[in-house]
N, C-alpha and C positions, 0 to 999 in steps of 0.2 A: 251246588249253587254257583251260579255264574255268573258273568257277562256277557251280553249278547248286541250287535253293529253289523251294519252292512248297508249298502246303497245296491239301486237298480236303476242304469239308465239306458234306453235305446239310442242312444243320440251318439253313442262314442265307444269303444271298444274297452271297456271296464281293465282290460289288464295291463293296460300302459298307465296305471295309475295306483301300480301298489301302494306308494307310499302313503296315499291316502287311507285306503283302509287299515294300513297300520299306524298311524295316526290315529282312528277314531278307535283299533281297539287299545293302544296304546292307554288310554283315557281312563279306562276298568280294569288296571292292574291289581287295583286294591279288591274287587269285586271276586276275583280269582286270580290269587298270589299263586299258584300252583304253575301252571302250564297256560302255554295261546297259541295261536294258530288263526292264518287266513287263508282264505281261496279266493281264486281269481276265475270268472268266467266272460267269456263275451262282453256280458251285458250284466254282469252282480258279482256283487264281489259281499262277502261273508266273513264277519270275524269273531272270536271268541276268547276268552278271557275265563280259563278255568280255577274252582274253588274243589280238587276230591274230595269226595263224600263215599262213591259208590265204584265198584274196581275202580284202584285207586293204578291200576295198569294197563287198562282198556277207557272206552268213551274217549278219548281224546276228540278234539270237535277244533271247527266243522268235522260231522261227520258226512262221507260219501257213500251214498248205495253200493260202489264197487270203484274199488280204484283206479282202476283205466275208463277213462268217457264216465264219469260219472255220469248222470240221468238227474237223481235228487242229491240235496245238499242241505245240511241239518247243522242249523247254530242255535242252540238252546238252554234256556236257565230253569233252574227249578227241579223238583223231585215226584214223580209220578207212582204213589202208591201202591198201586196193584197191579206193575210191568211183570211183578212173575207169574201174575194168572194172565194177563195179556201175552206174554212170551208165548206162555203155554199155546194160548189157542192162535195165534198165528205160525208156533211150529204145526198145529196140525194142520194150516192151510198151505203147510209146505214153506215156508221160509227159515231160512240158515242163519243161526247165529255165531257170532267171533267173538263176541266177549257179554259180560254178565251187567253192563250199565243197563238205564233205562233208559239211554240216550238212543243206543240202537236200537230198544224196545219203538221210541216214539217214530225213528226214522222207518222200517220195517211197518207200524200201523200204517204212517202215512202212504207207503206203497200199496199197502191191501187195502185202505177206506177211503183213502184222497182226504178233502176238507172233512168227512164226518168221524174222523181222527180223534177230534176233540172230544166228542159223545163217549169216548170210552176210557178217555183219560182220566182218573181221581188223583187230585194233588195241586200244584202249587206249580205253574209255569208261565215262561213266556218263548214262546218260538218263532224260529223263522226257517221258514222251508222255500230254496229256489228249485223249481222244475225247471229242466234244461228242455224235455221235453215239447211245455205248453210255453214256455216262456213265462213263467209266473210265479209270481213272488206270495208266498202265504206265511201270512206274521197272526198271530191267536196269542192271546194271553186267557188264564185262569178265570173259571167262574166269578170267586168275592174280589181278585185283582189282588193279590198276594205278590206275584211280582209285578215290576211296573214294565211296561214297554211302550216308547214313545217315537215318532216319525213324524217327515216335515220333505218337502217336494223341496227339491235340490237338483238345479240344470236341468231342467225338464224331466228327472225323475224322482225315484222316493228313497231317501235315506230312512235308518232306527237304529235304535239303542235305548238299552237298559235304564240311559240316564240320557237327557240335553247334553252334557257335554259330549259324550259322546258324538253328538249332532255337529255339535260348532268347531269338531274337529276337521268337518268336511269344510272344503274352502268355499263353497256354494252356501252357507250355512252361518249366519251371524247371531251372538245373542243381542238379539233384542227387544228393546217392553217398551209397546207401546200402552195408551190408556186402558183398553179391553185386560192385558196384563193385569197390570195394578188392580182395578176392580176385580179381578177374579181371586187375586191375592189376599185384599187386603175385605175383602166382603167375608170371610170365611163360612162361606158355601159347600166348598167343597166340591164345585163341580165334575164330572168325567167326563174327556175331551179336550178342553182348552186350560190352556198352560199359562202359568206368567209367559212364558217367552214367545212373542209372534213369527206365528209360523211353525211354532212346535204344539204337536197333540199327543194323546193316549187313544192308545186301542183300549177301549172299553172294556170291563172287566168282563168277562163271559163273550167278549168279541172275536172277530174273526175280521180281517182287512186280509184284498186280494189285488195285484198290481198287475196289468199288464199291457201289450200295446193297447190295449181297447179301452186303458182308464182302471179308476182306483174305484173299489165295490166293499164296502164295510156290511157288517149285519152283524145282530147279535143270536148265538146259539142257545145261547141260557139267559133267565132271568125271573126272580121270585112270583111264584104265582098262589091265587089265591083258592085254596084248597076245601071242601068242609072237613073235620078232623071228628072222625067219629068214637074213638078209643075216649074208655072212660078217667078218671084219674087213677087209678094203680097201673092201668094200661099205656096211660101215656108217660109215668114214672119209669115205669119198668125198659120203656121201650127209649126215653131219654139215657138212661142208665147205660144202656147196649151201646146208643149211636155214639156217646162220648167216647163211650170203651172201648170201641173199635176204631175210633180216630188216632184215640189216645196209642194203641196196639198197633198199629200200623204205622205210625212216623218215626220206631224206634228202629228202623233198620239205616245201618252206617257200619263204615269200614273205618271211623275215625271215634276217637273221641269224643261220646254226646253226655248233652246233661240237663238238668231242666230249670228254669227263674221260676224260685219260689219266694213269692213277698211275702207268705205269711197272709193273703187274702182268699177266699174263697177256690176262686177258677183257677188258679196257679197250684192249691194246695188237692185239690180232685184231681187233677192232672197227674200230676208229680207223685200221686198215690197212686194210678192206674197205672205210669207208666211202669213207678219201679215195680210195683207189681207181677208184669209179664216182663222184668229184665231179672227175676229170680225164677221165676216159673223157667223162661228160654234158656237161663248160664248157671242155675242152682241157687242154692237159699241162702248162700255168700254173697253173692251181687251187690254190690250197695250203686246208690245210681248217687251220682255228683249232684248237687243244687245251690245255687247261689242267688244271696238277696245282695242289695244294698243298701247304704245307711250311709250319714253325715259323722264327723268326729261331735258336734254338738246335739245331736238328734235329742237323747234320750234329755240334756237336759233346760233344751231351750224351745223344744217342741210347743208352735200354739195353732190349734183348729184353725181353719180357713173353711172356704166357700167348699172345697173340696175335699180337706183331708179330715180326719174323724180321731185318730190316733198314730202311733208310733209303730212300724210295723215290725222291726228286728224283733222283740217279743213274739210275736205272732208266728215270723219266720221258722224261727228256732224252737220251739213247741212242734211246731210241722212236720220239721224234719226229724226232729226226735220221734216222733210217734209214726211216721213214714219208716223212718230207717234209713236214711238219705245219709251221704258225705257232704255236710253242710258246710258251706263255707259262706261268710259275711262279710261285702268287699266295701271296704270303711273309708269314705273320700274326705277329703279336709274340705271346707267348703273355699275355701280362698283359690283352692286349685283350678276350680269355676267361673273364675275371674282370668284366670291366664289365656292371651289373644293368641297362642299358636290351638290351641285347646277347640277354643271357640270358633277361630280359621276354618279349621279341620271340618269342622261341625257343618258350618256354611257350605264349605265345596263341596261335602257329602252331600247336602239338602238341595243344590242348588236353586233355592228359593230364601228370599227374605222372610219368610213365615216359620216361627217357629217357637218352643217353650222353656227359650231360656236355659237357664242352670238343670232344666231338667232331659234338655237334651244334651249337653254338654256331661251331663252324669251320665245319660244312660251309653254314652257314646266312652267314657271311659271306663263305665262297667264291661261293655262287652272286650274290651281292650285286655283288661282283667282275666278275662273268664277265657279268650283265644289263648292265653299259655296254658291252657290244659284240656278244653275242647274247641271241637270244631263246630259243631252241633250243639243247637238247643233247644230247646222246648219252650212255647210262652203260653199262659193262658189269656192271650189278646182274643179280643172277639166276644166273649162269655155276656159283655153285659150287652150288647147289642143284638146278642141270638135270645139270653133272657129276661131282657129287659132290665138289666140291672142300674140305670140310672135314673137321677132327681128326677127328670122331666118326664119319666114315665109314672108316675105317681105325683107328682104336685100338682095341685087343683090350676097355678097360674099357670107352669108350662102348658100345660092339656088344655087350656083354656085360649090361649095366645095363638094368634094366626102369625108366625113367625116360626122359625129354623128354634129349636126349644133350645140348642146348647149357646145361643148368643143371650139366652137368658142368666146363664149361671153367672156370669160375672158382670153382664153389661158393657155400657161403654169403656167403662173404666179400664179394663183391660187392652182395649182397641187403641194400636199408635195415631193419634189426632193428627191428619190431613191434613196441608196448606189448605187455607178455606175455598180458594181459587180453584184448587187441585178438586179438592171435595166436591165442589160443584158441578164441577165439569163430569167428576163421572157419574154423578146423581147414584148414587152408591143406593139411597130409600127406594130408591125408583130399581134400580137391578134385582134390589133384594125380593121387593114385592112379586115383581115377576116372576125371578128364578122360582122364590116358593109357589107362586101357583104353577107352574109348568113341573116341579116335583112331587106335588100333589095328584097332579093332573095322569103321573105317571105310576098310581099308587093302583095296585089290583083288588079288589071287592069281592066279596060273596051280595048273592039277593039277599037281604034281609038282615043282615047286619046290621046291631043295635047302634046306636048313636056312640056310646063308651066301647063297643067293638070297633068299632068302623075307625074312632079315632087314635085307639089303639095299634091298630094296624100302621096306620098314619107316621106314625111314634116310629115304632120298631122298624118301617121303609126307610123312612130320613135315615136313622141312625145306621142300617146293615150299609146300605147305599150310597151316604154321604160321610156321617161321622169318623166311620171305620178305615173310609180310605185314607183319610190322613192321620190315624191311626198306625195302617200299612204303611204307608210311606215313611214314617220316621221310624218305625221298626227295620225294613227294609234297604236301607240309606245308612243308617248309622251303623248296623250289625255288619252290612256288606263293607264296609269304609273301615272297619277292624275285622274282614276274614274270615268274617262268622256268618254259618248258614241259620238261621232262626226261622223253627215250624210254627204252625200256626193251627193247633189239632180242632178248634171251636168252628173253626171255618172250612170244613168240613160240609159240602156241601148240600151231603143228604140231611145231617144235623139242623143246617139251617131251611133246608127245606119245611122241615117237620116243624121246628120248632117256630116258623112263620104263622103257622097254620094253626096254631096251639090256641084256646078261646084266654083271655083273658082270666076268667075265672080260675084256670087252670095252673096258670102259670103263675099268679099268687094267692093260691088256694088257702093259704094258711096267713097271710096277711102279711108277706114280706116280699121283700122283689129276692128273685132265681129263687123261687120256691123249689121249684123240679131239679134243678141245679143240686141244691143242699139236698133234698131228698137221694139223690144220687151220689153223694159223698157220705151219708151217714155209713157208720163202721170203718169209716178206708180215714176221714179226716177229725183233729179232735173239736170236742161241741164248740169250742173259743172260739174257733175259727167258723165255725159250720154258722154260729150264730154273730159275728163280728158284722159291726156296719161296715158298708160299702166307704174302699178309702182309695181314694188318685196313688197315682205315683207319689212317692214322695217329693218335696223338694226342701232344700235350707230355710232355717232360719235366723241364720244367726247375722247379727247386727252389721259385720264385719263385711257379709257379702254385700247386704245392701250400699252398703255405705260405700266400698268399691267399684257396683254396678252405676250407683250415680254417676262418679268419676266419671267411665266410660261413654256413661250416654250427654256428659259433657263435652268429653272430646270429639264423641261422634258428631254434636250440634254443630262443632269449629267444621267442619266438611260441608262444602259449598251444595253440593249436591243433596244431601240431607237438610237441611237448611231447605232447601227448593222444593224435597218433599216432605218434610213433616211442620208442624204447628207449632214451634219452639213456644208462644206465649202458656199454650193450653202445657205442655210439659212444664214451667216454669215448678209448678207449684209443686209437684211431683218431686223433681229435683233442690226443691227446699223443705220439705219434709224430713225432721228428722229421723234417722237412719232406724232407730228403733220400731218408729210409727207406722214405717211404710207398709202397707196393707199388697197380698198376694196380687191383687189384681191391677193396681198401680206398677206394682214393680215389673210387669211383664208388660207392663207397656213400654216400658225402659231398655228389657231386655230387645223388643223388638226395635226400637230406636238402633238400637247398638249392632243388631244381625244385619238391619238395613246396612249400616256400612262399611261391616265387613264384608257383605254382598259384593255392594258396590265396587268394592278394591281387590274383591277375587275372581268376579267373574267380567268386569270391566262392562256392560251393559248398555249399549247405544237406547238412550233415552228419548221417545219418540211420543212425545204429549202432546 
């Protein structure tokens, strides 16, 4: 896992400007602590930012097709699953290999397939390939968008990177939010393409973008379609079983230190069974595979249900790993720790966005912290309830019923930082929303015939693979890479989601629970506690002490002129006079956001253009 930067321009001879592009990879040291590297050509220059995973002595990057006159050039992030059967069959088209990465693997396709590279890639990337040849720049990121990859036209050409900062490392390149920002922010939509930062985008997940004199050519290569699915229920049991199993099998190759996050919930706990499974079957029936949950010092005894969480889950964990066989470890955070502003700093400049979940990203952000003194590598079961439908809004009569984005249902306004009214207006935030959802409707694929609870079904499960997930990704992505850590993502898997898009309804809770096939697919490997445990969020604090702290903060944030100009200090009032005990989950992450807006603000310094 890596970092990946670079710019392309015809206007000016790219190599009188190294110190640029080591600036912009300078930006993703934390992304890959390992090793970096840049090249310099005419007109592109390429930089890298590595994380070993895979020869941890070879792949070094950019990589070049041959080191004198290179032709191609290969700056890329991510882990390509099945480069040893791809190796294979591009040794028998005659191509030479130097070392055992999948880096060369992807450089090597791209000479044998060109752009249709991507169609044989399985895995987790984003890349950037300069042809010296055609003069052209080919930047592709992953099917579900696993990793991020973002660019933004810079002196008449096109800069990317891993992250915007990267971006505004280039002196052509400033951050700044204008109003389409904020709305994109603060609507929690979720869009693909446009960024808070103007002028900065995303290559689409399953995208492909292509630069050269002749202009800038985007298309997407992949994207969920609607299938009939004729397998009956033991068929399509059997054959979820297999696609899990073989994602799960496949992401355990590393030359470092891996291990898997088990909370003690479903999709973590079938995981974490598959994998160590085939890590005894491959090293013998000693193997124990590493796993770690997290937990509060106050969890067990100030625990109370919310909107989202259902129980405690260090119980649950630990059961799991016992009957797994796992070297369990539980990384036990004091909640006050969550409050401390270098912590929460950290947090922002990894996210490079005002949006975010609080103490729960600041947790998961000192979890993985945790978890880098002994792997590299990790396994998450992210994705699960989005490929099986495993959330409220796919089962409650009002989500399913509501012509609106179903996860701004779960907590309401309440949770959303309230606008200067002035502000609010101006971006008619009702009016984007309406829209955006009919244009993500509009983008949803059908069968003929499709019943009414199918058809809305489907509806459900597009939003969430499509929109939900990505900023899902993103803070999995961001926070792990910001502590050094590569995190797999085996659900998103994208034959898996292929299949399971396509799955009837009936099927998929055939037995009257959501991830019916899911639990069918861990019986024997997980135990029934777990197999049958309701669906439970992340964790987050409860205890009085955080709240009571978090207020402080979003007091002091208010004293900041610029926050003040964007949020609704009256509508917070009341929030912030609540006693600390009272404050309800969703109140208090509107606080949290209060308080990220300005550490934002004082990290990334953002020329405000409303």
């Amino acid at each position: 896992m890596c970092g990946i930067t670079g710019w392309v321009s015809f206007h000016q001879d790219v190599r009188d400007t190294a110190p640029v592009i080591e600036a912009m990879t300078a930006t993703m040291a934390r992304r890959g602590p390992d090793a970096g590297g840049v090249w310099l050509g005419a007109h592109a220059a390429l930089g890298h930012r590595r994380l070993s995973v895979i020869d941890l002595d070879g792949g070094a990057q950019p990589m070049t097709d041959r080191p004198d006159r290179p032709q191609v050039v290969l700056s890329y992030s991510g882990e390509v699953y099945n480069h040893h059967r791809l190796r294979a069959e591009l040794r028998s088209r005659g191509h030479r290999f130097a070392t055992r990465s999948d880096t060369e693997v992807v450089l090597r396709g791209y000479l044998e397939w060109g752009e249709s590279l991507v169609d044989h890639l399985e895995g987790m990337f984003a890349l950037a390939i300069w042809d010296e040849r055609a003069e052209r720049l080919l930047l592709a990121r992953d099917r579900l968008g696993v990793k991020p990859l973002f660019w933004a036209e810079a002196d008449g050409g096109l800069a990317f990177g891993s992250e915007p900062k990267a971006l505004f490392a280039h002196p052509g390149i400033s951050p700044r939010v204008d109003a389409e920002g904020l709305r994109e922010a603060y609507s929690l939509l979720f869009n693909t393409g446009p960024t808070v930062w103007a002028g900065v985008r995303e290559v689409r997940p399953g995208g492909l973008l292509t630069f050269d004199r002749s202009g800038r050519v985007e298309r997407r290569y992949w994207q969920l379609e609607a299938r009939p699915h004729t397998d009956d229920r033991d068929a399509t049991a059997e054959q979820v079983r297999s696609l899990v199993d073989r994602a799960a099998r496949a992401q355990l190759e590393a030359d470092v230190p891996l291990c898997s996050l088990l909370s003690g919930g479903l999709d973590s706990t079938v995981l974490t069974a598959l994998a160590a499974d085939e890590l005894r079957r491959t090293e013998g029936p000693g193997a124990r595979l590493r796993s770690y949950a997290v937990d509060y010092s106050d969890q067990a005894e100030q625990f109370t249900g919310d909107v989202l969480r259902t129980g405690h889950d260090t119980p649950f964990a630990t059961e799991a790993g016992e009957f797994i066989g796992t070297d369990h470890s539980t990384v036990v955070l004091d909640p006050r720790a969550l409050l401390d502003l270098d912590h929460r700093r950290a947090v922002v400049a990894a996210r490079d966005s005002p949006i975010g979940v609080g103490d729960m990203d600041t947790s998961l952000y000192l979890l993985f912290g945790e978890i880098r003194q002994h792997s590299t590598v990790a396994l998450s079961g992210e994705a699960a309830d989005e490929v099986f439908g495993g959330y409220p809004w796919f089962h409650a009569p009002e989500s399913l019923a509501a012509r609106t984005f179903p996860w701004l249902l779960v907590t309401g306004d309440e949770a959303a930082m309230p606008l200067d009214p002035g502000l609010a207006a101006a971006l008619r935030m009702g009016e984007f929303r309406a829209d955006t959802y009919r244009d993500a409707l509009a983008a949803v694929p059908h069968l003929d015939g499709e019943s009414p609870v199918e058809h809305r079904r489907r509806e459900m499960q597009h939003l969430s693979l499509t929109r939900w997930l990505r900023q899902l990704l993103h803070r999995k992505d961001r926070l792990s890479m910001a502590q050094g850590l590569e995190v797999r993502v085996p659900y998103c898997d994208h034959r898996l989601v292929e299949y399971a898009f396509n799955i009837p309804w009936e099927l998929q809770s055939y037995d009257g629970r959501e991830k019916s096939l899911l639990r069918a697919a861990g019986r024997g490997i997980a135990p029934a506690s777990v197999l049958w445990r309701p669906k439970n969020h992340y964790p987050s604090t409860h205890h009085t002490d955080y709240n009571r702290g978090l207020q402080g903060l979003a007091r002091e944030a208010l004293d900041v002129p610029q926050v003040r100009d964007l949020a609704d200090g009256s509508v917070l009032k009341a929030t912030l006079d609540t006693p600390a005990d009272q404050l309800r989950w969703g109140h208090r992450l509107r606080l949290e956001r209060v308080v990220d807006l300005a550490l934002w603000l004082d990290v990334h310094r953002p020329a405000l253009a409303l």
